[in-house]
N, C-alpha and C positions, 0 to 999 in steps of 0.2 A: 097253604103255607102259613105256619103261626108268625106272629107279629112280634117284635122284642120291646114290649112297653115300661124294660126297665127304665126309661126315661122319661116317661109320663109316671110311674109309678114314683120314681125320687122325690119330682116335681113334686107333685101330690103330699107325699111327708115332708119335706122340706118345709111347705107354706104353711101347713098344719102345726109344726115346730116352728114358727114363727110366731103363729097364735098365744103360743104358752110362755111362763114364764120359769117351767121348773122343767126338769129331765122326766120323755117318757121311756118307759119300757121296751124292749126288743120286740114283747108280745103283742104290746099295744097298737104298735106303729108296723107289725108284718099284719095283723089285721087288717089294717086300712089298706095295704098293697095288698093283701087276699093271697098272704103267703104263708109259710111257719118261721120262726123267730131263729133258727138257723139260716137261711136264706139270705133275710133280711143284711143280715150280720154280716155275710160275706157280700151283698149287695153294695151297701155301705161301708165296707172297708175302704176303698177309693177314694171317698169323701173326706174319708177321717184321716187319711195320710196327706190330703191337698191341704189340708184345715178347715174345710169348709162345716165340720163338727167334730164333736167328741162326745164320748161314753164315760161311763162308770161304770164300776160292779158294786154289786151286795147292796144291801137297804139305802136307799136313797138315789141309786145309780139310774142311770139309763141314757138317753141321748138326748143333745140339747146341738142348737146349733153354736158353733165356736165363730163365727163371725155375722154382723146384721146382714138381711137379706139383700138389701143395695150394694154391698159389696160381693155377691155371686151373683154369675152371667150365666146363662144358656150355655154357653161354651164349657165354661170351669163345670161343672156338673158333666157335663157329656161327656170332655175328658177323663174326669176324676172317674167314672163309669167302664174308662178304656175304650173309648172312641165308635160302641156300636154302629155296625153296620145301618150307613143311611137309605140304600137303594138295595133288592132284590135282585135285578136287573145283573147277567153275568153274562160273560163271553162266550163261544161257540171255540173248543178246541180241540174238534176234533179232525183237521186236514190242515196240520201246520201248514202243508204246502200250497193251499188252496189263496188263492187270488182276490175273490170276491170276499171268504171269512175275515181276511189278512183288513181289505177295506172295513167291512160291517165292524170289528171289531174294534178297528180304529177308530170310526165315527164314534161306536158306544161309548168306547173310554174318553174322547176329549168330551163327549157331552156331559159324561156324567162329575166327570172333574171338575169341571165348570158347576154344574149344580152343586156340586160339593161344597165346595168353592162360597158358593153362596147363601148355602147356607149358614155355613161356619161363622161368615161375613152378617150375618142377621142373630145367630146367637149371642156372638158377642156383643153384642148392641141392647140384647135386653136384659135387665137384670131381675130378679125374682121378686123385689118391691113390686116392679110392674106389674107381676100375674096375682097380686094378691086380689081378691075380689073385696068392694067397697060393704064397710061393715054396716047395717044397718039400722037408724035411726032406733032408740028405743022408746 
């Protein structure tokens, strides 16, 4: 089963636009996610409607972020992404009528809500200042 790293992959541009101080490129920044600059574009549209950035077109244009990184969370990016799926993990539906699926099912879903749950509760909590890595002495 493939894995949905569009949210390591944001991360990842995100902090790198943090680094800079001018607008990059579509093509620049789908590189570093290991994508084409299409992609990117609708990756990022989410972002750019929460304001967590903006674009430009034609000479000089490209992406910058629209607010400092201490003011986005784990959460605001995950949302502005549209909420991907955090667990693989799905139900058994095939004998609505069955007894024991009725329980297993039940168990899976309050567990994983719960996990949910807490995750949500720890993204919010970190903001992308925090993942920046410490620049090194020159």
């Amino acid at each position: 089963m493939n894995k949905d790293t569009r949210l390591s992959d944001v991360l990842h541009v995100l902090l790198h636009m943090g680094q800079v101080d001018k607008p990059l490129t579509s093509a620049a920044l789908a590189k570093s996610m290991g994508t084409n600059p299409a992609v990117f574009r609708r990756t990022m549209a989410g972002l750019r409607e929460a304001g967590h950035v903006k674009s430009g077109k034609g000479h000089g244009g490209g992406w910058q972020l629209a607010r400092p990184l201490h003011q986005i969370t784990l959460l605001a990016v995950y949302e502005a992404l549209g909420r991907p799926t955090l667990f693989a993990i799905g139900n058994r539906n095939a004998h609505p009528d069955c007894k024991v699926q009725e329980r297993v099912n039940a168990a899976l879903s309050d567990t994983m809500e719960q996990a949910e749950s807490l995750f949500l509760a720890q993204f919010a909590e970190v903001t992308l200042d925090q993942l920046m890595p410490e620049r090194s002495p020159q």
